[in-house]
C-alpha positions in Angstrom: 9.9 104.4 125.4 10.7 100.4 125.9 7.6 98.9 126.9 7.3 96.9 130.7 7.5 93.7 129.1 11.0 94.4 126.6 12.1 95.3 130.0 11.1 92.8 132.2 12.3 90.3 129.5 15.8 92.0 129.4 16.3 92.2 133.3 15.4 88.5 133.4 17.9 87.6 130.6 20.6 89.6 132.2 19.9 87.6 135.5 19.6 84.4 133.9 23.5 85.2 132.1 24.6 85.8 135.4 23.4 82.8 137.3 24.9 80.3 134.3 28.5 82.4 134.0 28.6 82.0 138.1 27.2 78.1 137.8 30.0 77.5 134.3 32.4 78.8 136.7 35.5 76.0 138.0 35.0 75.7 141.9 38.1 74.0 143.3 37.0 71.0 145.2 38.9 68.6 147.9 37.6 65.4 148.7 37.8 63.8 152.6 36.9 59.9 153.0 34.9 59.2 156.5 36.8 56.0 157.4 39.5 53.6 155.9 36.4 51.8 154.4 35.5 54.8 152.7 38.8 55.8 151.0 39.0 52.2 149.7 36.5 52.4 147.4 36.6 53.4 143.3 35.2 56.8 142.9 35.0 59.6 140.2 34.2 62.8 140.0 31.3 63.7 136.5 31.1 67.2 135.9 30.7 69.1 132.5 34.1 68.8 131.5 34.2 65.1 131.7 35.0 61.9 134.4 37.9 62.1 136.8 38.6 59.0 139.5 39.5 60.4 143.0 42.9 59.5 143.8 44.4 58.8 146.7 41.3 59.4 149.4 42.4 59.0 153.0 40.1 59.4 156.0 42.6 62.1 157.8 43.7 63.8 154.8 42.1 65.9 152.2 42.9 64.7 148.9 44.4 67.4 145.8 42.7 69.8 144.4 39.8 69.0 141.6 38.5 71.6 139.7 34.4 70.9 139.1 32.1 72.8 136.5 28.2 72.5 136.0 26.6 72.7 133.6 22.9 71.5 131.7 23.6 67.9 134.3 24.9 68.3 138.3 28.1 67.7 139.5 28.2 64.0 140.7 30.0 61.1 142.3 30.4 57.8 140.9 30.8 54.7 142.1 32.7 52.7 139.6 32.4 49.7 142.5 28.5 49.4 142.4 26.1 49.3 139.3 23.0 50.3 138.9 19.7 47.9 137.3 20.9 49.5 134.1 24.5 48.4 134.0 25.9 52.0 134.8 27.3 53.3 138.0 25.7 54.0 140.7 25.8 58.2 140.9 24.8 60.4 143.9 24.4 64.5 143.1 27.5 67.1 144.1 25.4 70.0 146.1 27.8 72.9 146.5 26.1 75.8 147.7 26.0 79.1 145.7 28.9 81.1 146.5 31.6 78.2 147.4 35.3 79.4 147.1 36.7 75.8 148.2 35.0 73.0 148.4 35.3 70.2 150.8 33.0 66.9 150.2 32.7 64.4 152.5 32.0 61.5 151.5 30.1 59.5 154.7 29.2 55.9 154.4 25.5 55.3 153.9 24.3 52.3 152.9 20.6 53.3 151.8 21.9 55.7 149.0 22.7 54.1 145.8 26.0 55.0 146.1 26.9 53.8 149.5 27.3 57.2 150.3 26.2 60.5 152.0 27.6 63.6 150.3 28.5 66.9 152.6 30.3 70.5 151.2 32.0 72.6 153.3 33.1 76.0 152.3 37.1 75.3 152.8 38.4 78.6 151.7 41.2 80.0 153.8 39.0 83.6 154.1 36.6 81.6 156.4 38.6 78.4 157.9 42.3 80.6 158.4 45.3 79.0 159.5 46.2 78.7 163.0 41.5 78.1 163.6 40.1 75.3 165.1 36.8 74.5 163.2 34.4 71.9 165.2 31.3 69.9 163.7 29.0 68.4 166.6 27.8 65.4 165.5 27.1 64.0 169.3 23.0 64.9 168.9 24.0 67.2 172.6 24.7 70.7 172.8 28.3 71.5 173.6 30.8 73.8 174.7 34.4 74.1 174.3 36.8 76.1 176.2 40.3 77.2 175.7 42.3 79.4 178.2 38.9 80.2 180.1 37.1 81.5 176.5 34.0 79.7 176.1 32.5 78.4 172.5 28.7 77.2 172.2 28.6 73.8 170.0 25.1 73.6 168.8 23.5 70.5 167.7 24.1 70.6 163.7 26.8 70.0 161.2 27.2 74.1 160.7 30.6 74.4 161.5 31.7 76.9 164.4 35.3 78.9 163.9 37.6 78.7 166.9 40.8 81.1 166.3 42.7 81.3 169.2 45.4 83.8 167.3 48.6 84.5 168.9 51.8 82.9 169.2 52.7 78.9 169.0 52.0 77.7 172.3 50.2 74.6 174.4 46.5 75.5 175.2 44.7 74.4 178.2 41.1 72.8 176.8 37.9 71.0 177.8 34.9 70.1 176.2 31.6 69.5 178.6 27.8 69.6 177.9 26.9 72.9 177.6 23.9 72.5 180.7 27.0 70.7 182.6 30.0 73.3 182.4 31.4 71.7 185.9 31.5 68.2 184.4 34.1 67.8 181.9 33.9 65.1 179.5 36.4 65.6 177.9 40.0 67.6 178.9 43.6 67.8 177.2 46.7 70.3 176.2 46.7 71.3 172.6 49.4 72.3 170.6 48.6 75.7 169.0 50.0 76.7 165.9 49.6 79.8 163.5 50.9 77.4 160.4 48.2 74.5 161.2 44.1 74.8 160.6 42.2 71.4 162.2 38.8 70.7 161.3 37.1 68.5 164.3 34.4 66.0 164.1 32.9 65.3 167.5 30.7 62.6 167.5 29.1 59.9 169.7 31.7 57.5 171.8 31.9 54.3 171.0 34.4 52.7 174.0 32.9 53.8 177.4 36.5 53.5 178.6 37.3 56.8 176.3 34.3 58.7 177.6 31.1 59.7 175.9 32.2 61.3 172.7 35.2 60.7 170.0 36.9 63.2 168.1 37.9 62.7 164.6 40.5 65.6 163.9 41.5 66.8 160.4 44.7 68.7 160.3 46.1 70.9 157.6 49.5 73.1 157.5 50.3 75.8 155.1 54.1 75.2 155.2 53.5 71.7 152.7 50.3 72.5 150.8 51.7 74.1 148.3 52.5 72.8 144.5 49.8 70.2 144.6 49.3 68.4 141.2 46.0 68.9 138.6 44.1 65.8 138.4 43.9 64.4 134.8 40.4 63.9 133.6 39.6 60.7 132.1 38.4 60.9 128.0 34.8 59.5 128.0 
């Protein structure tokens, strides 16, 4: 009869295998500059497998596909444009949550990191962000709601994103946003173009022009129809 402790020791080995084949395992990951500031700069990507620069970063446009493996050191961001008090780049850590299908780091300016930078992963798979959704972020510090063709959506204060998915057929779509204690004062109203082929991650944060109204969108579009065939980015050889 195996005593408790041969099989406490093999149960923990088993789980510990597990836990590093899921953590040595490629998770695709798309990159998405805040601002025009952002995309600018000279960055790279340090996983197990190596150092690959981000290429062509654009503030409303994910950027290819880059496939990222851990390993005994985290996942990480460098910035080749600021160096640290030992000579080497300035690195801030990748945290993808366990789990992660797609990956979608933001990369938020932030100038009391070393970096420059805040880092943010959103799950980006299809299964949870499908084409033809509308996928909102509030960033405003209110609570908000958004409606679309009399259907009402809670916005909670927090970057946890909340699926719209109006389904159906291409169409123009009646919508308004408003505090969600103020539903008979819009602050913000237009006609959206619905479409099945198109998923649009929306950032809704603070206004900045009181002309414009109290909050700004910042709206992320994606369609199926020219996403596929995308390149592999080429590592570089340390």
């Amino acid at each position: 009869m195996q005593s408790n402790s041969l099989r406490v020791r093999r149960c923990v080995l088993t789980l510990t295998t597990l836990l590093l084949s899921q953590w040595l395992h490629a998770i695709p990951l798309r990159v998405l500059a805040w601002d025009d500031e952002t995309a600018a700069r000279k960055l790279a990507i340090a996983d197990a497998k190596g150092l690959v620069s981000i290429a062509a970063m654009h503030p409303a446009k994910r950027t290819k596909t880059y496939q990222v493996t851990g390993g005994d050191e985290p996942v990480t961001i460098q910035a080749l444009d600021k160096i640290d008090k030992d000579g080497k780049p300035a690195t801030s850590a990748i945290i993808i949550p366990q789990g992660t299908k797609q990956a979608l780091l933001l990369l938020l300016p932030d100038a009391k990191a070393a970096t420059g930078l805040r880092l943010f992963v959103l799950e980006d798979d299809v299964a949870n962000f499908p084409w033809g959704g509308l996928r909102f972020i509030n960033a405003t510090g209110n609570k908000l709601a958004f409606e679309y063709e009399k259907k009402v959506i809670a916005l909670p204060v927090s970057w946890v994103p909340v699926l719209v998915n109006p389904g159906g057929a291409n169409r123009n779509m009646e919508t308004r946003l408003f505090l969600f204690e103020r539903p008979e004062r819009p602050i913000y109203s237009a006609v959206w173009e619905q479409q099945h082929d198109v998923r649009t991650l929306v950032f809704i944060v603070p206004g900045t022009d009181p002309r414009l109204g109290p909050v700004a969108m910042k709206m992320i579009s994606e369609d199926r129809r020219v996403e596929e065939g995308e390149p592999q980015a080429d590592r570089i050889i340390r």
